[in-house]
C-alpha positions in Angstrom: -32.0 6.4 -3.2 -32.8 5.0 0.2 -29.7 2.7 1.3 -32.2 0.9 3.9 -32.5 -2.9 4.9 -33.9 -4.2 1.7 -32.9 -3.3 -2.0 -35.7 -1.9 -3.4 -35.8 -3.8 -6.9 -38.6 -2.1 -8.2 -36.7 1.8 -8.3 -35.7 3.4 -11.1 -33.0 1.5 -13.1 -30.5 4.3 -13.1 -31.1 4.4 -9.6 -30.7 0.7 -8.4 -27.5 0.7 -10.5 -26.4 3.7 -8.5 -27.7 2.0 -5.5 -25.6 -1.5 -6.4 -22.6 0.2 -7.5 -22.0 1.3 -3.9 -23.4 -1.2 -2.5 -20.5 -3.7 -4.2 -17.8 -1.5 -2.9 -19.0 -1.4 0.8 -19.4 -5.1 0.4 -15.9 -5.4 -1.3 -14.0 -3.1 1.1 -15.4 -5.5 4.1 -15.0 -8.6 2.0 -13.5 -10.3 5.3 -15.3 -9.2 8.3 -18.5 -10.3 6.3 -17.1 -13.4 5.5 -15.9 -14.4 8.7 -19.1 -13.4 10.3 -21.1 -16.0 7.7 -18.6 -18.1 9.2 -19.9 -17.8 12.5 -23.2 -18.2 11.3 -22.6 -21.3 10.1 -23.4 -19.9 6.6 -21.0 -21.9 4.5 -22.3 -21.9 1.0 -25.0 -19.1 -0.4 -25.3 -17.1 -3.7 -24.4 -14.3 -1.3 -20.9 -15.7 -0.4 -20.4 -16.1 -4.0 -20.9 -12.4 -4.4 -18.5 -11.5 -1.3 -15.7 -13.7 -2.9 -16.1 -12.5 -6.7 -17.1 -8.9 -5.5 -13.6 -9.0 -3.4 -11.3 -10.5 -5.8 -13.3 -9.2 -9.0 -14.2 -5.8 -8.4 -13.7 -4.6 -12.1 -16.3 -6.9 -13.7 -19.0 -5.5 -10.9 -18.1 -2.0 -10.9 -18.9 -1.6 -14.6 -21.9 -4.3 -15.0 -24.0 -4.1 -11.3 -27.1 -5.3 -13.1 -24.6 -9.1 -11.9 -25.0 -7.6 -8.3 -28.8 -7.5 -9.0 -29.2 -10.9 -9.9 -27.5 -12.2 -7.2 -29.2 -10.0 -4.8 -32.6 -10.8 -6.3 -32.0 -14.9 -6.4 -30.5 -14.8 -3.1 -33.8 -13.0 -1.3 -36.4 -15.2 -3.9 -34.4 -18.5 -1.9 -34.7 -16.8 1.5 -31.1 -17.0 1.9 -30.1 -16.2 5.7 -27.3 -14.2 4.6 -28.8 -11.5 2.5 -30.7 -10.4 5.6 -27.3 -10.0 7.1 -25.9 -8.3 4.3 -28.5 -5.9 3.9 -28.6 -5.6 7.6 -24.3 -4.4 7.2 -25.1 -2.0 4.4 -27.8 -0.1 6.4 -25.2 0.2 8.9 -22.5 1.0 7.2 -24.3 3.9 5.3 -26.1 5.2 8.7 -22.6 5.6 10.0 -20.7 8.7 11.1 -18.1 7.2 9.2 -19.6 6.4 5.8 -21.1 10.2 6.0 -18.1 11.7 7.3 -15.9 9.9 4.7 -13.8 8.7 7.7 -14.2 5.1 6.5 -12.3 5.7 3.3 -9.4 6.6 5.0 -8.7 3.3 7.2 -6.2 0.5 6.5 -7.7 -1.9 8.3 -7.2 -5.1 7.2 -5.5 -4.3 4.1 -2.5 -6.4 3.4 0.8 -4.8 3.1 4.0 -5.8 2.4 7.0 -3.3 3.1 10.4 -4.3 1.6 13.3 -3.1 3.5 11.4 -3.4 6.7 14.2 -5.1 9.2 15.1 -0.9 10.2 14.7 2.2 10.0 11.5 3.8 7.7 11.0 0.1 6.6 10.4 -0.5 10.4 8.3 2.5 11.2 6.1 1.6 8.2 5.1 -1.4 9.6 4.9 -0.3 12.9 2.2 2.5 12.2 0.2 -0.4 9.6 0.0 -2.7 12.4 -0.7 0.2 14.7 -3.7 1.5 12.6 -5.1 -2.1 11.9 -3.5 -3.3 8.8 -2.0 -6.7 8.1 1.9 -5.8 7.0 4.2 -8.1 5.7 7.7 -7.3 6.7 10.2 -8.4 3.9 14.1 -8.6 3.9 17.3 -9.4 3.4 18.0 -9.2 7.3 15.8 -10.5 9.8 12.5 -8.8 10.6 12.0 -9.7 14.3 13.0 -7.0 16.1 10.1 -5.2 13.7 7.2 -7.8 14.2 8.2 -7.9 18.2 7.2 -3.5 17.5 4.2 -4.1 15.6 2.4 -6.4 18.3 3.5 -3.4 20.8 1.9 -1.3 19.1 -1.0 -3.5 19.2 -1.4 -5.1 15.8 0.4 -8.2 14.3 2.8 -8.9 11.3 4.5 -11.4 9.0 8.2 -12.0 8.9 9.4 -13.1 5.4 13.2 -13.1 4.0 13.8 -11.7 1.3 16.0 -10.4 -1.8 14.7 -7.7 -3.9 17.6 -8.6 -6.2 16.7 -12.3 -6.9 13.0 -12.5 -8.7 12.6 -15.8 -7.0 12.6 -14.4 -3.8 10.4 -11.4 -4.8 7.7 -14.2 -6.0 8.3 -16.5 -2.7 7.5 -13.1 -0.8 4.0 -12.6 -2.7 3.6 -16.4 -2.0 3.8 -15.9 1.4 1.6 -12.7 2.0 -0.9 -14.6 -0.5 -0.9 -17.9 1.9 -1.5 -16.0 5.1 -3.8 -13.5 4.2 -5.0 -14.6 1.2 -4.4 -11.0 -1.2 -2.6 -8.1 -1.5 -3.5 -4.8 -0.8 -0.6 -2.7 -1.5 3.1 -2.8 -2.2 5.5 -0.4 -0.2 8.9 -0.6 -2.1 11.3 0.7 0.2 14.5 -1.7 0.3 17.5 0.3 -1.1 21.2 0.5 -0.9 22.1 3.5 0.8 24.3 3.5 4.5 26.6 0.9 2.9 27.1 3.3 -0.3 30.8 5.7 -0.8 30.0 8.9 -1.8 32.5 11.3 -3.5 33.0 13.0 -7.0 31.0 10.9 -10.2 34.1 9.8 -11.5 35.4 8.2 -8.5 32.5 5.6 -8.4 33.1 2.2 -8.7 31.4 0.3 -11.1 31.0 -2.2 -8.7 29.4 0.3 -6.4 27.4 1.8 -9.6 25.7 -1.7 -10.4 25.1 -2.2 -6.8 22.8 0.4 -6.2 21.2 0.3 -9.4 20.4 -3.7 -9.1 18.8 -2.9 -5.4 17.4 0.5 -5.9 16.0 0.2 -9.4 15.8 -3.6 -10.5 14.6 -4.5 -7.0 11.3 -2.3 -7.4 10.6 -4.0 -11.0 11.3 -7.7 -9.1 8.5 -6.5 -6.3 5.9 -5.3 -9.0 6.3 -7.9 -11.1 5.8 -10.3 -8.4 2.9 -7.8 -7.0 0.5 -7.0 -9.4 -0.4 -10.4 -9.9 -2.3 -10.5 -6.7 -3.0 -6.7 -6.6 -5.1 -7.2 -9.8 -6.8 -10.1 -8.4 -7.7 -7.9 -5.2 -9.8 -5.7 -7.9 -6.9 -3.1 -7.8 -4.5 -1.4 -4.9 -1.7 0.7 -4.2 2.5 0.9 -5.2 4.6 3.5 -3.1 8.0 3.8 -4.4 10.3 5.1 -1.7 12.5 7.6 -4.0 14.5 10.3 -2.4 15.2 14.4 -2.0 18.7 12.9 -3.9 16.4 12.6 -6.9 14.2 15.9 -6.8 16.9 17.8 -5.5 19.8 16.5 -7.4 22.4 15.9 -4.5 26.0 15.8 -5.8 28.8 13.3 -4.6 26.2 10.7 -4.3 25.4 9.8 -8.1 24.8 6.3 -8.0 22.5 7.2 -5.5 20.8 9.8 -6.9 20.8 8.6 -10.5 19.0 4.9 -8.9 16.4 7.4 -7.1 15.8 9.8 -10.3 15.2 6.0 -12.5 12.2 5.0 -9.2 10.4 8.4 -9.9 10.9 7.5 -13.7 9.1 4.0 -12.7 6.5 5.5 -10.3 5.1 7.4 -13.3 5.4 4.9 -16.6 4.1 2.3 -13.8 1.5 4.3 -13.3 0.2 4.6 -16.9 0.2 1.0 -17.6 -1.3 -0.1 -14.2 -4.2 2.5 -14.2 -6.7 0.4 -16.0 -6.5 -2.2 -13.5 -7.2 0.1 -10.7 -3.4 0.0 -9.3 -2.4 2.8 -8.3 1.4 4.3 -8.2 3.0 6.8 -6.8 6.5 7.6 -4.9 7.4 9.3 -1.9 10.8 11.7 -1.7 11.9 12.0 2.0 15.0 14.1 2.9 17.8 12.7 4.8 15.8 10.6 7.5 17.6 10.0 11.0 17.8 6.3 10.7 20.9 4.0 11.1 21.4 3.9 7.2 22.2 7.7 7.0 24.2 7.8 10.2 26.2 5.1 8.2 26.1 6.8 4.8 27.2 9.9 6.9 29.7 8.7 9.5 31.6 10.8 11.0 30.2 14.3 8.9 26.7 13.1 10.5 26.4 16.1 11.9 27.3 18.8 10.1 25.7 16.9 6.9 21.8 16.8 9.0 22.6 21.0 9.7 23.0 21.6 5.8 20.1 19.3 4.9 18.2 21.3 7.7 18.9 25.0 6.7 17.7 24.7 3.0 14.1 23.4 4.4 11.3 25.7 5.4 10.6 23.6 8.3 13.9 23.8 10.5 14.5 20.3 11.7 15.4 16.8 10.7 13.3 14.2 9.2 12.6 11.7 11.8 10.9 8.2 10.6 7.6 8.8 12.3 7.3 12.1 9.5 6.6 9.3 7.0 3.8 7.8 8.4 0.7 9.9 7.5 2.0 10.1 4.0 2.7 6.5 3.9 -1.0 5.6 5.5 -2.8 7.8 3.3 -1.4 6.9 0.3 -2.8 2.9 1.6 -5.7 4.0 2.1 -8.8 4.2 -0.1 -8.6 8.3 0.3 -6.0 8.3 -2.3 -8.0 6.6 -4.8 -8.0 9.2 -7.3 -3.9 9.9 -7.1 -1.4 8.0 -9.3 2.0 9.2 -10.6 2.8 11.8 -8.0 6.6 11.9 -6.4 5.1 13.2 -2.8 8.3 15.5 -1.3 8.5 14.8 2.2 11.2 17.3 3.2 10.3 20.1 5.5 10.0 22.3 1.9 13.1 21.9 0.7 12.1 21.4 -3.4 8.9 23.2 -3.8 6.7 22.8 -7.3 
């Protein structure tokens, strides 16, 4: 099938249904630079921009019945609608580009909106910096404020959206949503990083406080459920998206001395995967990724004065012989954002230089 200015309506109807299929995702995937070009246009009310809204937020119904893409195609051209012939003009583009035949495409962020808990320091930081650098929309979200990380994402040349916020209070999960919603109007993806973790006292299991015990678990495990509860909400009205769980090398590993923190990391990856079965059919994907001990200010805390010779032990069990810095994350973080990972749900992703290998 010949993806060329105008639909042919008269191919076969395997063939057109093929042809629409695709033709709803490209028009999906660029829901808002098509609609802010109408905009421009002056185009402000069409069968087509019904189709860009209901493609966008809807993509499930069109994926599985395109003959809806046909009609509204079809009525659209029989009116002489102005937009179609920019539309169809967009999809020959986009399917003549290096980066639709490449498969480059599929792999960018732009414009997708997402919100990062934990994201006033350290890898909460570093994932928003390297969204806004790569042309997303992040949302930074936490207890503490998020300045100093929107001041880095416009260095790096993008933009971002403070909120405050407690993964621990559902209210303030759902007022996070509510903001990401109101200024960018979905949600893309979910990065579910905020965690307990410099201000936790390690030591033998039964030397734990229960106050320390119920701390890390209502963060580390009950502040994930508060985010995707809030979450999927809008990721299912996006037509689908993307949870990262930030678990830990704690969890795969089994660290000792740490078992609050390891037993809250081991119940994420627990999450990630029955998340993951329940969330499938609605195209929301969920997965977790387990760094080793990253050089941020939460493990020099966690660590204190044993910084050192702790970051030398974590380094000699890895196959790669150095320390985790935040910037490590990044690829794995992007990619998992990005279309590309489409097909990948319920994975823990190690991120640890080779230290557990499966």
């Amino acid at each position: 099938m010949n993806y060329d200015c105008q639909v042919n309506f008269y191919c076969k109807r395997q063939a057109l249904h093929r042809a629409t299929r695709d033709i709803s995702r490209a028009i999906a995937s660029h829901a808002g630079v098509i609609e802010r070009a109408l905009l421009r246009r002056k185009i402000s009310s069409s069968p087509m921009k019904t189709l860009f809204y209901r493609s966008h937020f809807h993509r499930r119904q069109f994926r599985w019945r395109p003959s809806r893409i046909t009609t509204h195609l079809h009525h659209a051209s029989a009116k002489n609608d102005p937009s179609v012939i920019f539309v169809d003009s967009f999809v020959d583009r986009w399917y003549r580009s290096p980066k639709a035949r490449t498969g480059r495409e599929a792999m960018s962020v732009e414009g997708k909106v997402v919100i990062v808990t934990g994201a006033a320091r350290g890898i909460g930081q570093e994932y928003v910096r390297a969204l806004a650098a790569a042309g997303a929309r992040p949302v930074a979200a936490d207890v503490s404020d998020c300045s100093e990380t929107i001041d880095l994402a416009k260095s790096a040349g993008g933009k971002a959206l403070g909120v405050k916020c407690d993964v621990a209070d559902a209210s303030s999960t759902d007022a996070m949503v509510a903001a990401a919603l109101k200024a960018f109007g979905r949600v893309d993806a979910l990065i579910n990083n905020a965690a307990l973790y410099g201000g936790l006292r390690g030591g033998r299991f039964e030397t734990i406080t229960e106050a320390d015990w119920d701390a890390a678990m209502t963060i580390n495990v009950k502040g994930i459920w508060n985010c995707c509860k809030s979450a999927v909400p809008a990721l299912r009205a996006a037509g689908g998206g993307s949870i990262i769980n930030i678990a830990s090398l704690a969890a795969t590993f089994g660290t000792p001395f740490v078992l609050h923190y390891t037993t809250s990391k081991a119940a994420v990856i627990g999450m990630t995967r029955g998340l993951a079965r329940e969330l499938g059919r609605d195209n929301i994907r969920v997965n977790a990724v387990a760094p080793s001990a990253v050089i941020t200010e939460g493990t020099r805390e966690f660590f204190a004065n044993k910084l050192d010779k702790a970051l030398d032990v974590v380094k000699s069990g890895q196959a790669i012989q150095r320390n985790l810095q935040p910037s490590d994350l990044s690829g794995t973080i992007l990619w998992l954002v990005a279309d590309t990972s489409a097909f990948v749900t319920g994975q823990t992703i190690s991120v640890d230089g080779g230290t557990v290998m499966n």
